[in-house]
C-alpha positions in Angstrom: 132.8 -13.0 -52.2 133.9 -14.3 -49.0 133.9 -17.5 -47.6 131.1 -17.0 -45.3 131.2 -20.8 -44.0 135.0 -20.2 -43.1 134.3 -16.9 -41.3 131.1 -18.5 -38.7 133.7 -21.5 -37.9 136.0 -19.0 -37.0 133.7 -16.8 -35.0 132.3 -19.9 -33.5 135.6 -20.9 -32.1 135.8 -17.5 -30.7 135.5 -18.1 -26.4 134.8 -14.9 -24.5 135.3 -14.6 -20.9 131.9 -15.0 -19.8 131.9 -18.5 -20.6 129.2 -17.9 -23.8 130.5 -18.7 -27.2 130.4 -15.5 -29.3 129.8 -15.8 -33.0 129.6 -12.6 -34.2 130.0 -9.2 -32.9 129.5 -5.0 -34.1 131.0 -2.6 -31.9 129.9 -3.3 -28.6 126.9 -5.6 -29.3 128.3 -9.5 -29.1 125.6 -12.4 -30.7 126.3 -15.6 -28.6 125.8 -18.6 -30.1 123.2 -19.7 -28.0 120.9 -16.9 -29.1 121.7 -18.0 -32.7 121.0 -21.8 -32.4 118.2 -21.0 -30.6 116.6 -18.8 -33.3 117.5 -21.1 -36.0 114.6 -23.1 -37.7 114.7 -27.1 -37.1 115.3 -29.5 -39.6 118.4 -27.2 -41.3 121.4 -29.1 -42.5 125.1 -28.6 -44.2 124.8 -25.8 -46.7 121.1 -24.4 -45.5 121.5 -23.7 -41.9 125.3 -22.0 -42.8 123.1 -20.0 -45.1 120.5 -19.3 -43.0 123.0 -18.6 -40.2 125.1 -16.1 -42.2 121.6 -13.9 -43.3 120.3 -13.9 -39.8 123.9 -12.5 -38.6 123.6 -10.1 -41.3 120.4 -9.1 -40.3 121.1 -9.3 -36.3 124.4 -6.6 -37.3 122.0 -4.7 -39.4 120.0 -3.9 -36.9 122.6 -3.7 -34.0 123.8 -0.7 -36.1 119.8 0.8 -36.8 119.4 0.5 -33.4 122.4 2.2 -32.3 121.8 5.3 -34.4 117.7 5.2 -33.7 119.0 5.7 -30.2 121.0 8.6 -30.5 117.9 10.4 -32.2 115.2 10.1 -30.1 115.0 11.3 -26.3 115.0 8.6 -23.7 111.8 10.0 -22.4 110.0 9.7 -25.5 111.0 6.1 -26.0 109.9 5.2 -22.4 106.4 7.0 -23.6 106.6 4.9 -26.7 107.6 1.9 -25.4 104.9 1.9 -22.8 102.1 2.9 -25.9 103.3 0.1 -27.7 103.0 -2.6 -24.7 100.1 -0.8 -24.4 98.6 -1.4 -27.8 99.8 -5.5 -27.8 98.1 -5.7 -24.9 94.6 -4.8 -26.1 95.5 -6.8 -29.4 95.7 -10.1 -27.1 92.8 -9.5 -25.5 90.7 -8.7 -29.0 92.2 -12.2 -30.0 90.8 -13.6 -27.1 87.7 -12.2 -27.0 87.2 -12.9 -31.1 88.8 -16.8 -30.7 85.8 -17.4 -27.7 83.3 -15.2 -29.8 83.3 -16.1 -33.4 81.8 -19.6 -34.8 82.9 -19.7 -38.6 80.2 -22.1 -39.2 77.9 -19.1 -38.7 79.4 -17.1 -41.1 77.1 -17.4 -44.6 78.2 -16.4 -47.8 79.8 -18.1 -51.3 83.1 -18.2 -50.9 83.6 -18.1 -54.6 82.7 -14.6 -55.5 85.3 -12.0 -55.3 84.7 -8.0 -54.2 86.5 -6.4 -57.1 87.8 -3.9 -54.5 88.9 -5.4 -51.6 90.0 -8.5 -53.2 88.1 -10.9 -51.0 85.3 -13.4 -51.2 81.7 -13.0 -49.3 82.7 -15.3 -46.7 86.0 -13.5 -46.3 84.4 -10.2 -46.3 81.5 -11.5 -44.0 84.4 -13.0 -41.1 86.1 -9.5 -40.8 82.8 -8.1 -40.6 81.7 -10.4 -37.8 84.6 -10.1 -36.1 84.8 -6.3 -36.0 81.2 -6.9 -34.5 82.2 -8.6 -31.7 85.2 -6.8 -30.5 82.7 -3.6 -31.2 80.3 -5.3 -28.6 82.5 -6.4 -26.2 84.3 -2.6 -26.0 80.3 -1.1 -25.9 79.8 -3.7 -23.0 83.3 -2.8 -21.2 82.3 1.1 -21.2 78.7 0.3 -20.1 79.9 -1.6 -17.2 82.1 1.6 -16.2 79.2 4.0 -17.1 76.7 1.6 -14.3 79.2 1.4 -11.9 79.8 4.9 -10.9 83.7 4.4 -12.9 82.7 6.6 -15.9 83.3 9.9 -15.1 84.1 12.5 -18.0 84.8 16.2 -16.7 
């Protein structure tokens, strides 16, 4: 096995020209230091954050190397239209959080939180939350489409 502590002090003494520390690079993708300290967890010392510091470089080359061959699949178009789906999508997943966080009062939900569906593996209350907060992000979307339909925006040809 190799000495995994030895080979991040040597990386980490590694200058590049830039002026950034490099600790670790794969082909042409370099991981500065900076990136990696800033990503590490607080409160890691001695033996746990050289641990944690080799898997996360393991993980970071990992997926330097997925990501090179993803890109040599996949038209550049077609990641743009992706890309722009899945900006998209995150998007309208803030603003159901936001909507659900000003919306929902837990206090209001009813139900025993003891008694568990043999299906879905949740209690009442459980059950009963998801169900209130599908509600509200079902009203708020028939509200958004009313509003278009009123003012004159809702057109379907």
């Amino acid at each position: 096995m190799k000495n995994w502590a030895f080979i991040l002090l040597s990386l980490a003494a590694c200058r590049t020209v830039s002026k950034e520390e490099i600790v670790a690079s794969i082909g042409d993708h370099q991981l500065s230091k900076s990136t990696l300290v800033q990503a590490m967890p607080t409160g890691l010392k001695g033996n746990d954050s050289l641990q944690w510091a080799q898997q996360w470089i393991e993980n970071w080359a990992a997926n330097q190397l997925l990501l090179d061959e993803a890109n040599k699949l996949d038209d550049p178009i077609d990641i743009a239209l992706k890309l722009n789906q899945f900006e998209e999508q995150l998007k309208i997943e803030a603003l159901k959080s936001t909507i659900i966080n000003q919306q929902f009062d837990e206090h209001a939900i009813k139900g025993s939180g003891q008694q568990i569906d043999s299906l879905t593996g949740l209690s009442q209350k459980e059950i009963a939350t998801e169900n209130k907060k599908s509600e509200i992000w079902q009203n708020y979307q028939n509200g958004l489409i009313e509003q278009a339909k009123q003012s004159g925006n809702w057109n379907i040809k």
